[in-house]
C-alpha positions in Angstrom: 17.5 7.9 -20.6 15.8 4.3 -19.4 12.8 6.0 -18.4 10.6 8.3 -20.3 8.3 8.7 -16.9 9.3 7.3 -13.1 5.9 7.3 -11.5 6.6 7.6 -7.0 3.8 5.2 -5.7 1.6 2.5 -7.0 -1.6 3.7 -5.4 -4.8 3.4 -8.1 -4.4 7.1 -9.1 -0.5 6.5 -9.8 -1.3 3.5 -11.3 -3.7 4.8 -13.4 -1.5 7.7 -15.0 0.8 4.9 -15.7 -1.3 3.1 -17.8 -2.1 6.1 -20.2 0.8 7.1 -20.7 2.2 3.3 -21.7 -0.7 2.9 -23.7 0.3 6.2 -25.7 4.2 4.8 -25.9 5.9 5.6 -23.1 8.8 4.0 -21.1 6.9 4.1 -17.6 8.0 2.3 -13.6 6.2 2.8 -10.8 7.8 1.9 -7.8 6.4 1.5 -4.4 7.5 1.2 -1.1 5.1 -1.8 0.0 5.0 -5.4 -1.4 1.1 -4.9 -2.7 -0.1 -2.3 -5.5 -3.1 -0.2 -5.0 -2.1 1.8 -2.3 -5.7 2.2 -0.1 -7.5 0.6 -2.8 -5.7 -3.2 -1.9 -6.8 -6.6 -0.4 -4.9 -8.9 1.6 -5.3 -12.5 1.9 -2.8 -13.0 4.7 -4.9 -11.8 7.5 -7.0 -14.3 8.7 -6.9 -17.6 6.7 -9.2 -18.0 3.6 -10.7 -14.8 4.1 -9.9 -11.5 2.0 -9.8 -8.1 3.6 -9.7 -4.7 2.1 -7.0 -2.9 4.1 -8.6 0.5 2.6 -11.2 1.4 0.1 -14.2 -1.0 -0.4 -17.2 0.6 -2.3 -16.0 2.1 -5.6 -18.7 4.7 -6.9 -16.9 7.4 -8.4 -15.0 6.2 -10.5 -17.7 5.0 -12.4 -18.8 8.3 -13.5 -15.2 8.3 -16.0 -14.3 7.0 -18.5 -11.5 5.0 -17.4 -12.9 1.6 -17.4 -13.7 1.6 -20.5 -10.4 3.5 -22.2 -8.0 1.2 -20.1 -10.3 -1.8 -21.0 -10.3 -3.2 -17.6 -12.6 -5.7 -18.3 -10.6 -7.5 -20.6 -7.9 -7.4 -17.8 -10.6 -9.6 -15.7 -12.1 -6.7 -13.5 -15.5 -7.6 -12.7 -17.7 -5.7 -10.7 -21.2 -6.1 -8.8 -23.9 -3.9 -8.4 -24.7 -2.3 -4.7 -28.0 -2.6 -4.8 -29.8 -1.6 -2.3 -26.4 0.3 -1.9 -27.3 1.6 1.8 -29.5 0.9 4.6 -30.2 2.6 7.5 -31.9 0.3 10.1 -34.4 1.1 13.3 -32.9 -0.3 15.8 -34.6 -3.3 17.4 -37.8 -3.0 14.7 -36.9 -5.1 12.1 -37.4 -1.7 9.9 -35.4 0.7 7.7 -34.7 2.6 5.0 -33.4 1.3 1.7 -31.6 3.3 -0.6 -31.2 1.5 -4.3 -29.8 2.5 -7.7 -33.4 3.3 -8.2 -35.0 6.8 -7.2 -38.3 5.5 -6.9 -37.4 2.4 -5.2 -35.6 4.5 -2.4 -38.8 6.8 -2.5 -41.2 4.0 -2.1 -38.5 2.7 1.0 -38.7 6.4 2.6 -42.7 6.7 2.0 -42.9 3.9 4.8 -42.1 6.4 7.1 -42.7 9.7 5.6 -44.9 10.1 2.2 -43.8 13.8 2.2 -40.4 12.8 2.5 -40.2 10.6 -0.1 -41.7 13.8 -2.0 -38.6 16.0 -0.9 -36.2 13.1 -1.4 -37.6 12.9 -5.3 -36.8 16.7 -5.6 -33.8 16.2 -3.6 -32.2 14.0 -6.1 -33.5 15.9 -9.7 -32.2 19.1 -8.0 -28.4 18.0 -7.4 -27.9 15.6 -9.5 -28.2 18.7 -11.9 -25.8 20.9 -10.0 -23.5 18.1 -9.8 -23.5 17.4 -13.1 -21.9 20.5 -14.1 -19.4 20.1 -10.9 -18.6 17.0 -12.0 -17.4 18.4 -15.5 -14.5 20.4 -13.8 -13.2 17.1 -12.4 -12.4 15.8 -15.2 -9.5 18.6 -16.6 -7.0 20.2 -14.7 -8.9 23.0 -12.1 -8.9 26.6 -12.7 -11.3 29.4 -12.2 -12.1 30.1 -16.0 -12.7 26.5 -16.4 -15.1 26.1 -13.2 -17.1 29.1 -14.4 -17.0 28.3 -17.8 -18.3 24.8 -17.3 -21.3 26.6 -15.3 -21.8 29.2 -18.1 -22.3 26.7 -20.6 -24.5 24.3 -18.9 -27.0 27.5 -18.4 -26.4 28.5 -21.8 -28.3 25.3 -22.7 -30.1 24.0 -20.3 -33.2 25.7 -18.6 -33.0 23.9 -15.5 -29.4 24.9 -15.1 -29.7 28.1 -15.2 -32.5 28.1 -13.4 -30.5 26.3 -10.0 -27.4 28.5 -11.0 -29.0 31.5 -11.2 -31.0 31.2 -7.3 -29.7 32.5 -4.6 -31.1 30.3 -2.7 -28.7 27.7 -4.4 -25.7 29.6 -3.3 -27.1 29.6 0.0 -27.2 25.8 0.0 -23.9 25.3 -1.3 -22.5 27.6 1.8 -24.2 26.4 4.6 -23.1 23.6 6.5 -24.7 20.0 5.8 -26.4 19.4 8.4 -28.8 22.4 8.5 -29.5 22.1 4.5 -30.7 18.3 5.6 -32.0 19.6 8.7 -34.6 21.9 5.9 -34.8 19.2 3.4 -36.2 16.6 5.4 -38.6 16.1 8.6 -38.4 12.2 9.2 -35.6 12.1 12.0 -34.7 8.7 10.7 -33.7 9.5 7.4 -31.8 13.4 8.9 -29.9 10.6 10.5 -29.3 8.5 7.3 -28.2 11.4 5.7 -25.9 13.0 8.0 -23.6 9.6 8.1 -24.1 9.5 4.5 -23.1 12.8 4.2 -20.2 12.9 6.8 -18.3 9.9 4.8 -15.4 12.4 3.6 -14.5 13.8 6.9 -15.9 17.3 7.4 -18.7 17.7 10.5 -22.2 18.7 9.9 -21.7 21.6 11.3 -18.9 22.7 8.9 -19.7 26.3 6.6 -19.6 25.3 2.8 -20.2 21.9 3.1 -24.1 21.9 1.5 -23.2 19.7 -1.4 -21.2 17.0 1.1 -25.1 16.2 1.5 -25.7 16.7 -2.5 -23.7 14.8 -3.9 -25.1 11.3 -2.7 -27.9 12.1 -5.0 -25.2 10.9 -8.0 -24.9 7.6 -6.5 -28.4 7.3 -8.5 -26.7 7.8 -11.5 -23.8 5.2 -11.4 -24.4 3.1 -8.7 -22.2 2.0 -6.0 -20.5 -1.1 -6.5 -17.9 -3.9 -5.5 -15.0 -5.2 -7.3 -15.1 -9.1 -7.4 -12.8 -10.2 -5.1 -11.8 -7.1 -3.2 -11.1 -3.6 -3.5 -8.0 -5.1 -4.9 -8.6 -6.3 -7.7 -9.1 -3.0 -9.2 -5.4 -2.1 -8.5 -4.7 -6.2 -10.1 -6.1 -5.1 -13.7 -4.2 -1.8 -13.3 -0.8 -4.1 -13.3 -1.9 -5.8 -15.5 -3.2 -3.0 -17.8 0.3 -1.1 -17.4 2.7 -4.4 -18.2 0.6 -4.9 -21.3 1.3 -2.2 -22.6 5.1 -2.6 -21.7 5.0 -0.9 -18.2 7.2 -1.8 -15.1 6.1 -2.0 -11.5 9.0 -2.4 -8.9 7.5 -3.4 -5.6 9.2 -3.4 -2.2 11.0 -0.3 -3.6 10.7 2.4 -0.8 11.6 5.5 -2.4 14.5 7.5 -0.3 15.4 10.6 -2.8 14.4 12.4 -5.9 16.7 14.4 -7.5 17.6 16.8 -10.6 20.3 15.0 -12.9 20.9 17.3 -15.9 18.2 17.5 -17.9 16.4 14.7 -16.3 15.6 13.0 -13.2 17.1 10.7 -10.6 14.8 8.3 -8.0 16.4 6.4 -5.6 14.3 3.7 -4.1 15.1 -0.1 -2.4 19.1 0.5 -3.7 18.1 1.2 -7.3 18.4 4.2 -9.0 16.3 4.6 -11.6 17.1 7.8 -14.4 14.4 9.1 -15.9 13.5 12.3 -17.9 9.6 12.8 -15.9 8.5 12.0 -12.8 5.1 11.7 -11.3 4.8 12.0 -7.4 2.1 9.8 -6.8 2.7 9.6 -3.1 1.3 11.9 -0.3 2.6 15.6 -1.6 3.5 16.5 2.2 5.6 13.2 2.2 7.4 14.0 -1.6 7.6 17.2 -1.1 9.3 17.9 2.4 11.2 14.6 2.6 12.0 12.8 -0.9 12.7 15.8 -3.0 16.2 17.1 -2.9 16.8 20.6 -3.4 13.2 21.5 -4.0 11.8 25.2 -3.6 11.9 25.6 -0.1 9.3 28.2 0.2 6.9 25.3 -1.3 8.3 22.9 1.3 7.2 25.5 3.8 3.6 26.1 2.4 3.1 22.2 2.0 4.2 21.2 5.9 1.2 24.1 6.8 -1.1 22.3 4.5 -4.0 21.1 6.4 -4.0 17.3 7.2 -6.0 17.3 10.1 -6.2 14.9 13.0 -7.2 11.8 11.2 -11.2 11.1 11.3 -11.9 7.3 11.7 -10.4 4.0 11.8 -12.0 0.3 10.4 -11.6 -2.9 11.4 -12.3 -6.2 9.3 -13.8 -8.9 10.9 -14.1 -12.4 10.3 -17.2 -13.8 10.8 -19.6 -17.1 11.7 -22.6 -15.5 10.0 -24.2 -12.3 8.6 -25.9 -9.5 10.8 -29.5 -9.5 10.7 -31.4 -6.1 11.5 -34.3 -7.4 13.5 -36.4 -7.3 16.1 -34.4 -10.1 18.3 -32.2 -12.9 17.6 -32.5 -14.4 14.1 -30.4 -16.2 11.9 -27.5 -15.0 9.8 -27.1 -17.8 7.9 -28.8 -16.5 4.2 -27.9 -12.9 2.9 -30.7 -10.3 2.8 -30.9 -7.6 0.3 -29.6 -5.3 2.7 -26.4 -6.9 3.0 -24.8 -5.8 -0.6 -25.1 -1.9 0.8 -23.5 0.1 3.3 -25.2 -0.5 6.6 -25.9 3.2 9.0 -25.4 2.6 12.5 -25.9 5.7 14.2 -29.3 6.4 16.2 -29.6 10.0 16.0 -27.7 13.3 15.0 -26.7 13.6 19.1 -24.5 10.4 18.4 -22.6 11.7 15.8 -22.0 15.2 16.9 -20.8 13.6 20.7 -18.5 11.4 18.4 -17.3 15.1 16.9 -17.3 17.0 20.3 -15.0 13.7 21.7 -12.6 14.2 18.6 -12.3 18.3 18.8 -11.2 17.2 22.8 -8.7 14.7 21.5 -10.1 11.7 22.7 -11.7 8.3 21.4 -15.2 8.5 20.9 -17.8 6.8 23.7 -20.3 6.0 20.8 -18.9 6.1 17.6 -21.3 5.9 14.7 -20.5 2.3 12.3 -20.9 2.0 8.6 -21.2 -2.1 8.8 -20.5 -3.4 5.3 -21.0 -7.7 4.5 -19.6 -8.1 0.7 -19.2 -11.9 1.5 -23.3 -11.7 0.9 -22.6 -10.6 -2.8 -19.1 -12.1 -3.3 -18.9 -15.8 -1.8 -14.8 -15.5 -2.7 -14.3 -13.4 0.2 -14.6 -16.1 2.9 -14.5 -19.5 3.1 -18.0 -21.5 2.5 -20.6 -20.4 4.8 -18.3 -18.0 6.8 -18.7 -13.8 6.1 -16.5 -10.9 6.5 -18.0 -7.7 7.9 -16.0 -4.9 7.4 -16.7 -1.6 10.2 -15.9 2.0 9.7 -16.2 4.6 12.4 -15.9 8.1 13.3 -14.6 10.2 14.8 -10.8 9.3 15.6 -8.5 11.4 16.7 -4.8 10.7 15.4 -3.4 12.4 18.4 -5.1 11.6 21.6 -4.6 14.3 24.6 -6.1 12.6 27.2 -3.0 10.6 28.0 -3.5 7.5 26.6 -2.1 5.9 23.4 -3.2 4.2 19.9 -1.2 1.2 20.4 -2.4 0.5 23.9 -5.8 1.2 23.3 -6.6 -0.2 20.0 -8.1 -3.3 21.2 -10.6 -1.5 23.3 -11.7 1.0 20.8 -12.4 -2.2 17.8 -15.1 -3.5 20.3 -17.0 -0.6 20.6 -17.4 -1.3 16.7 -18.3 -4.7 16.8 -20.5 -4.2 20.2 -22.5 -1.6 18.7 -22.9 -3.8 15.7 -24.2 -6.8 17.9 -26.5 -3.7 19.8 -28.4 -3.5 16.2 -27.8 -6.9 15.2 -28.2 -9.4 18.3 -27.2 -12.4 16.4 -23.7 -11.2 16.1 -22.7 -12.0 19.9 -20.3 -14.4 20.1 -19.4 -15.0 16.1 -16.4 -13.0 15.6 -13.6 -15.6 14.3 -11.1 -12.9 13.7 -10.2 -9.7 13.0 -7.7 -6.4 11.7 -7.7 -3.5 13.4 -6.9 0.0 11.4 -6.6 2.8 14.1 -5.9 6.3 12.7 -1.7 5.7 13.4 -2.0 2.0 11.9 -3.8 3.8 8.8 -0.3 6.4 8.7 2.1 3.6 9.8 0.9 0.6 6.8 -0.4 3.0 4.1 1.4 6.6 4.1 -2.0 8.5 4.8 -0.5 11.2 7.4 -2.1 11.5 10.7 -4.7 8.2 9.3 -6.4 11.3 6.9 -7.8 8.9 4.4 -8.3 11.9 1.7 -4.4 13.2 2.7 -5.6 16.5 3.2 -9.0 17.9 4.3 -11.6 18.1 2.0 -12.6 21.4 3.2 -14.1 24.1 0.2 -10.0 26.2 0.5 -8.6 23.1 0.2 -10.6 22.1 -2.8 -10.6 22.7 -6.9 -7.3 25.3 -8.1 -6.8 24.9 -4.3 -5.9 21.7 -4.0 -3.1 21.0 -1.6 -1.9 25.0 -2.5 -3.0 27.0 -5.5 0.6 26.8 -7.2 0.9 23.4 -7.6 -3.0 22.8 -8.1 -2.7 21.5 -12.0 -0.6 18.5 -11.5 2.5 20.4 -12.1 5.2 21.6 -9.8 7.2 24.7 -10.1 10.3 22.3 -11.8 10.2 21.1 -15.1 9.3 17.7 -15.7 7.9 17.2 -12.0 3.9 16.0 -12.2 2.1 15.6 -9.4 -1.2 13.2 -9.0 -2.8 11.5 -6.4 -5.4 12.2 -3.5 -3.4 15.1 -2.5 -4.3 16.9 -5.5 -8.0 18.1 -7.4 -10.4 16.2 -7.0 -9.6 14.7 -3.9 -10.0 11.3 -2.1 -11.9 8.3 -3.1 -11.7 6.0 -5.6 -12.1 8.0 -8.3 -8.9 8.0 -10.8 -9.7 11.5 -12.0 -6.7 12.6 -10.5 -4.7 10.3 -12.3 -6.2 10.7 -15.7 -6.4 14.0 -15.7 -2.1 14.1 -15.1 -1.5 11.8 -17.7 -3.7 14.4 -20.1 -1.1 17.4 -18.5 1.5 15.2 -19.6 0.7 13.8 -22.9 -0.9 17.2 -23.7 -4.6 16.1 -24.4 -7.2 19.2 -24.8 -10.5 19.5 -22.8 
């Protein structure tokens, strides 16, 4: 056949599988349905002149706790990145103070202590005591899920390790891990200002802070500590640029503008037809969103896995961004002051939200179905740390908000209202950072529909489905197809859709081309 593996979508995690298994002598494609790789992990230059906007991802943490980098040697495919450090700020409105959170625990301690010595304490004991339960978690992401190998990996880490056993073993522990966020911060911590920190930290992958089960949503920023959050030179892009580059070295093929329409059975092989072409292959790798392979590009497919996957939970989308160009940089003070020079803050994530009241009205306005009042802003300046982003002495300043409804009730629609809803963004931007009045040069707007219309993430779900504990590990979109295969032979599966979730991450990816290529461990 042409094709030893036909990979459906050129998102990082499709990408990524498509690199390993060229490098181990494979005949691989990917083809994608849009004229840019990457999927949500992209930049666009065509925007707004001489700037560079993300159009999805833009801090990459996670996937700098793999080994991916460094096995697809990235680096010598010109990926650069730069460290976030401080990687997130949460400012006091209108007091020229806040809290810094950097790579380093005791920096972030010494940050927190200027508010609250005993927090900084509980923060210090924060971090030792999840980083080590996440450790072990983070073992199971990188192999194919399964309860023998989630236990296992928790048996062995107490086997050998005191402190382990010690966390594993305390009930107390398991009464973390189920409770919802936002009471396990509420316990941890007295200082309102950094609950608040936390909470948006914490609410980053969608569920509220009210949600059962979602304890470690809070734990697992601790492992930001460990790697780091950083930036890709040049965009989010250029991650998904040394993938292409990565795959056609090793004698790879990427077929853009190729919209897939059908995937088929042919014999003993496989058929995708995508853009006019038909491409035969004898494996393929659904890289796409699983709802969208599964219940409209797969012909003849198990219908009662069709079924199941159309009752998989998407949700109702949870925020929307827009990218703005700018005249200068946000400054967090206590009036109007220059935004000419870059701060240290400026390389992190910045946390708008006041108070836990702002972020649960936000919620309350979603579970109703309608835009948010007062959304809470994640405000993030990479032009500070990356001058190739804008033009000379010009920024962008990427906002992300929650929570967005994809389907409104309250009689009104995305497209009509999208204008409207990217001020609130920038105005509560300009309420922290006064300078900002008056200096927006341009912008994109990503509402939750614009995030399902340019980028295939149904209902604008940025983690495809909900990143709720059922829909988690061997559950992850449905417990039959939860290890990268599907019940047809030579049908892989890989992507956000499937364990360990959203993000960019490329575990997902990896850990199919290991399913495929038969790697142990």
């Amino acid at each position: 056949m042409p094709y030893d593996v036909v990979v459906v979508g050129a998102g990082h995690n499709g990408l990524i599988c498509a690199c390993y298994l060229a490098k181990a002598g494979l005949k691989v494609a990917v083809v994608e349905r849009r004229d840019l790789p990457g999927g949500a992990v992209c930049t666009r230059e065509d925007l707004v002149p001489g700037y560079r906007f993300d159009v999805g991802s833009s801090v990459h943490i996670m996937i700098h706790l793999t080994p991916i980098l460094a096995e697809l040697n990235l680096a010598r495919e010109g990926l650069e990145y730069i460290e976030m450090d401080p990687w997130a700020y949460y400012p006091v409105e209108g007091t020229g103070r806040g809290i810094s959170f950097h790579r380093s625990v005791e920096k972030t301690c010494q940050s927190i202590a200027e508010f609250s010595p005993r927090d900084a304490e509980a923060y210090r004991r924060y971090v030792e005591r999840w980083t080590e339960l996440n450790e072990g978690v983070f073992e199971t992401f990188l192999a194919p899920p399964s309860p023998g190998r989630l236990f296992g990996t928790i048996v062995k880490r107490n086997l050998f390790r005191p402190q382990s056993r010690r966390l594993w073993s305390s009930l107390d522990t398991a009464r973390q891990l189920m409770a919802p966020y936002g009471e396990v911060i509420q316990e941890t911590f007295e200082n309102e200002h950094l609950r608040t920190a936390m909470l948006w930290l914490s609410a980053q992958s969608g569920p509220a802070p009210a949600e059962v089960a979602s304890g470690d949503m809070f734990g697992w920023n601790a492992m930001i500590h460990k790697c780091g959050a950083k930036r890709a030179k040049g965009g989010s892009g250029s991650l998904a640029t040394a993938l292409v580059k990565c795959l056609e070295r090793h004698g790879g093929e990427l077929f853009l503008g190729k919209g897939v329409e059908e995937v088929r059975k042919n014999g003993r092989g496989w058929e995708v037809q995508a853009g006019g072409t038909v491409f035969e292959t004898e494996k393929v790798v659904a890289a796409c969103h699983l709802k969208t392979f599964f219940c409209n590009l797969l012909k003849d497919g198990p219908r009662e896995l069709a079924g199941r996957m159309e009752k998989a939970r998407i949700g109702n989308g949870f925020g929307m961004v827009v990218r703005h160009a700018v005249e200068e940089l946000p400054v967090y003070g206590r009036g109007v002051e220059s935004g000419l020079q870059a701060r240290e803050y400026h390389s992190g994530m910045q946390l708008l939200c006041r108070d836990r009241a702002m972020l649960e009205s936000s919620y309350r306005d979603y579970l109703g179905h309608r835009p948010p009042a007062n959304p809470s802003v994640v405000a993030m300046t990479f032009s500070g740390i990356d001058p190739t982003l804008a033009p000379q002495g010009k920024h962008t300043l990427f906002t992300w908000a929650q929570y967005h409804s994809y389907e409104l009730r309250n009689g009104e629609k995305w497209d009509e209202i999208r204008e409207r809803e990217a001020d609130k963004l920038y105005d509560l931007v300009c309420q922290y950072a006064p300078n900002m009045r008056g200096k927006m040069i341009g912008r994109y707007i990503q509402t939750p529909l614009d995030l399902e219309r340019d980028l295939g993430l149904l209902r604008g779900n940025v983690m495809h489905f909900e990143m709720s504990l059922d829909q988690m590990f061997m559950f992850r979109p449905l417990p039959e197809i939860s290890c990268y295969r599907a019940p047809m032979k030579n049908l892989y599966l890989t992507g956000a859709s499937t364990h360990p979730g959203g993000g960019v991450f490329g575990a997902s990816g990896r850990n199919t081309a290991k399913v495929i290529l038969g790697w142990r461990g």
